[in-house]
C-alpha positions as a printed Julia matrix, in Angstrom:
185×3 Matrix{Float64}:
 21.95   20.43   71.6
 20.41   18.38   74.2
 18.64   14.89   73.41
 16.83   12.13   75.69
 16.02    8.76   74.79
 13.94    6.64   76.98
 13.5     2.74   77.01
 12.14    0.28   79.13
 13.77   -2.86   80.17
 12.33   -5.19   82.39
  9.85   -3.68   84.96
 12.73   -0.37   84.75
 12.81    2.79   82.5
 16.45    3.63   81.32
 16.82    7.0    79.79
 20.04    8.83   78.54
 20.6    12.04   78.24
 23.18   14.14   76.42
 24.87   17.64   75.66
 27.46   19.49   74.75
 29.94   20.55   77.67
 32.27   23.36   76.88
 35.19   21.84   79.26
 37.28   19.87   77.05
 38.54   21.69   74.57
 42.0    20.52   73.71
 40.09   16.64   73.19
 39.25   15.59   69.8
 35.86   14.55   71.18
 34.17   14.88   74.26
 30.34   13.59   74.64
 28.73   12.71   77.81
 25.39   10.78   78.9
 23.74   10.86   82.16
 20.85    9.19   83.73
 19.81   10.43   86.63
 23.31   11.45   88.45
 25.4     9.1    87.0
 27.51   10.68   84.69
 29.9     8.63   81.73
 32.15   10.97   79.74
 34.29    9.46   76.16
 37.34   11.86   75.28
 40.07   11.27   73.25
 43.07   13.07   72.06
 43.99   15.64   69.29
 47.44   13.71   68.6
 48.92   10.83   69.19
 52.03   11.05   71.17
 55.27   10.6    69.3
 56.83    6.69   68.94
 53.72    5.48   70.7
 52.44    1.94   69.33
 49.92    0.77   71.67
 46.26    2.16   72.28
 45.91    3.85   75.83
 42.61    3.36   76.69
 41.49    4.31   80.4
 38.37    3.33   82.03
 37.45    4.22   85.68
 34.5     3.73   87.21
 34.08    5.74   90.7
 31.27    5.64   93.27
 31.28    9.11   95.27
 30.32    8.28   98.9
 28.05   11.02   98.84
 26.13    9.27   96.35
 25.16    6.99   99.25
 24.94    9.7   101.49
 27.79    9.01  103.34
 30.98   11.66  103.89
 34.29   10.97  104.39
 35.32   12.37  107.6
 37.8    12.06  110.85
 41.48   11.82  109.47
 41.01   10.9   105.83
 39.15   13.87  104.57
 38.62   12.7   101.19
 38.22    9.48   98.91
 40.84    7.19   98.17
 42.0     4.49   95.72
 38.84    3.09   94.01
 37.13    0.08   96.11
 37.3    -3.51   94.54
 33.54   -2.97   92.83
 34.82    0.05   91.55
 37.96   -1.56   89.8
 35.71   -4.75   88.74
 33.14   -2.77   87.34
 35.93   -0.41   85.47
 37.35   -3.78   84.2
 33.55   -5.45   82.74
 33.42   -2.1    81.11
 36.92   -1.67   79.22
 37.5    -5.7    78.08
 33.71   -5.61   75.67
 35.16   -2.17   74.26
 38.32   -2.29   73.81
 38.34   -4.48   71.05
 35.51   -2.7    69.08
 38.26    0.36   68.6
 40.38    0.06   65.24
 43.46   -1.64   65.19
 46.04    1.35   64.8
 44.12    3.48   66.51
 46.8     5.3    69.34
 44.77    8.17   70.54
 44.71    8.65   74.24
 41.26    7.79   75.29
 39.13    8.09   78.56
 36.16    6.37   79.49
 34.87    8.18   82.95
 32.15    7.24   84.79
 30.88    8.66   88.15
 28.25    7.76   89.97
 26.76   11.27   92.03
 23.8     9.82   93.65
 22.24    6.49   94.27
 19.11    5.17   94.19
 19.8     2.6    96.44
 17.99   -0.39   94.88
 19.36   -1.03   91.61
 22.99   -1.43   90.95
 24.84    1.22   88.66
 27.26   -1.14   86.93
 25.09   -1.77   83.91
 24.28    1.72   83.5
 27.57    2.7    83.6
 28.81    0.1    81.0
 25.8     0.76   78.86
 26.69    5.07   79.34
 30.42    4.51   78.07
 28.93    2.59   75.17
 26.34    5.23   74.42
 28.78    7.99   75.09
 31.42    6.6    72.14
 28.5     5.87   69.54
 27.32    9.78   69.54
 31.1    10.85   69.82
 33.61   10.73   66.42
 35.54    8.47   68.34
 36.17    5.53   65.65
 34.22    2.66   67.75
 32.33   -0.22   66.15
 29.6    -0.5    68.41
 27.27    0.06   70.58
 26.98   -2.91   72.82
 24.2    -3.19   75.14
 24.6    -5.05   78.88
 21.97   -6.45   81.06
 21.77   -8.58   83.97
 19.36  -11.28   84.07
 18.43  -12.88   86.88
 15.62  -15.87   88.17
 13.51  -15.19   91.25
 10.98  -17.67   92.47
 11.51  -19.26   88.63
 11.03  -16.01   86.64
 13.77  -14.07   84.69
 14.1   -10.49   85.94
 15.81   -8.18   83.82
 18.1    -5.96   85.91
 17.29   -7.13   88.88
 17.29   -5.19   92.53
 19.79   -5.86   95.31
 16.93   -7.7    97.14
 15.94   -9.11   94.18
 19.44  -10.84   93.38
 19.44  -11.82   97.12
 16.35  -14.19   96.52
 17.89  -15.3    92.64
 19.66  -18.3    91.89
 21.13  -16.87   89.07
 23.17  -13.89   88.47
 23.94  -13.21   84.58
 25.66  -10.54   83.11
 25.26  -10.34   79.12
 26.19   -8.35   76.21
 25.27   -7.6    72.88
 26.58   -6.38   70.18
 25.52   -4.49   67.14
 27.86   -3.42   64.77
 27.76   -0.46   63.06
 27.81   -1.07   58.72
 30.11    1.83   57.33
């Protein structure tokens, strides 16, 4: 079953999008949201491995080149280690989130987010973090969440709510916030 759920923040329209994917079978859950071409997938495990007593969470965050219309070429043929944004980004999404998981909880679970095309303006990073969120509140992964992220910024004395890459240029602040809401069981 496929579902869409628009908002609008700021002078932008967010929507999410899900569906069922048939890939992941052997994963206890597997949901996915996607706005526009960037695509955040939440899977964990069946079992949890024997004598393990720590929670392997793994976030990445990866920006395809093609998404900015560039294609690796020459001798390196493909993409390599994620860039420093990439890592940063895969970082402001995993430290809000991590602790919202229950303590005990030793499942192997992903967090993947790829960005497939670009709009060029607007930077992906909140999208992303506000994706992984979305994508672990429809899934039966045990999260207390959602969170929701925004960056605020002030051009010319007025708050912009994710702002442009021009439009940070001209700001004098650059804020990145969360907020929680936790789920009552």
């Amino acid at each position: 079953m496929q579902q869409k759920v628009t908002a609008k923040i700021g002078a932008n329209e967010i929507s999410i999008e899900t569906g069922k994917n048939r890939q992941a079978r052997r994963w206890r859950s597997y949901r996915y949201v996607r706005r526009h071409h960037c695509v955040v997938s939440a899977v964990s495990a069946l079992a949890i491995k024997e004598g393990q007593d720590y929670f392997p969470l793994t976030v990445d965050y990866r920006e395809k080149a093609a998404a900015a219309g560039k294609f690796p070429g020459g001798y390196f043929k493909r993409e390599g280690r994620p860039a420093e944004k990439e890592t940063l980004t895969s970082r402001m999404i995993d430290r809000p989130l991590r602790p919202l998981f229950p303590k005990g909880y030793f499942y192997d679970t992903q967090i993947i987010s790829i960005l497939l095309s670009a709009d060029g303006p607007n930077d992906p990073d909140i999208l992303a973090m506000n994706g992984a969120s979305a994508a672990l509140s429809i899934s039966d992964i045990p999260f207390a969440g959602p969170i929701g992220a925004v960056r605020v910024g002030r051009v010319n004395g007025e708050f912009v709510a994710n702002p442009t890459h021009d439009e940070r240029s001209q700001s004098d602040l650059d804020l990145f916030t969360l907020a929680l809401k936790t789920m009552s069981s």
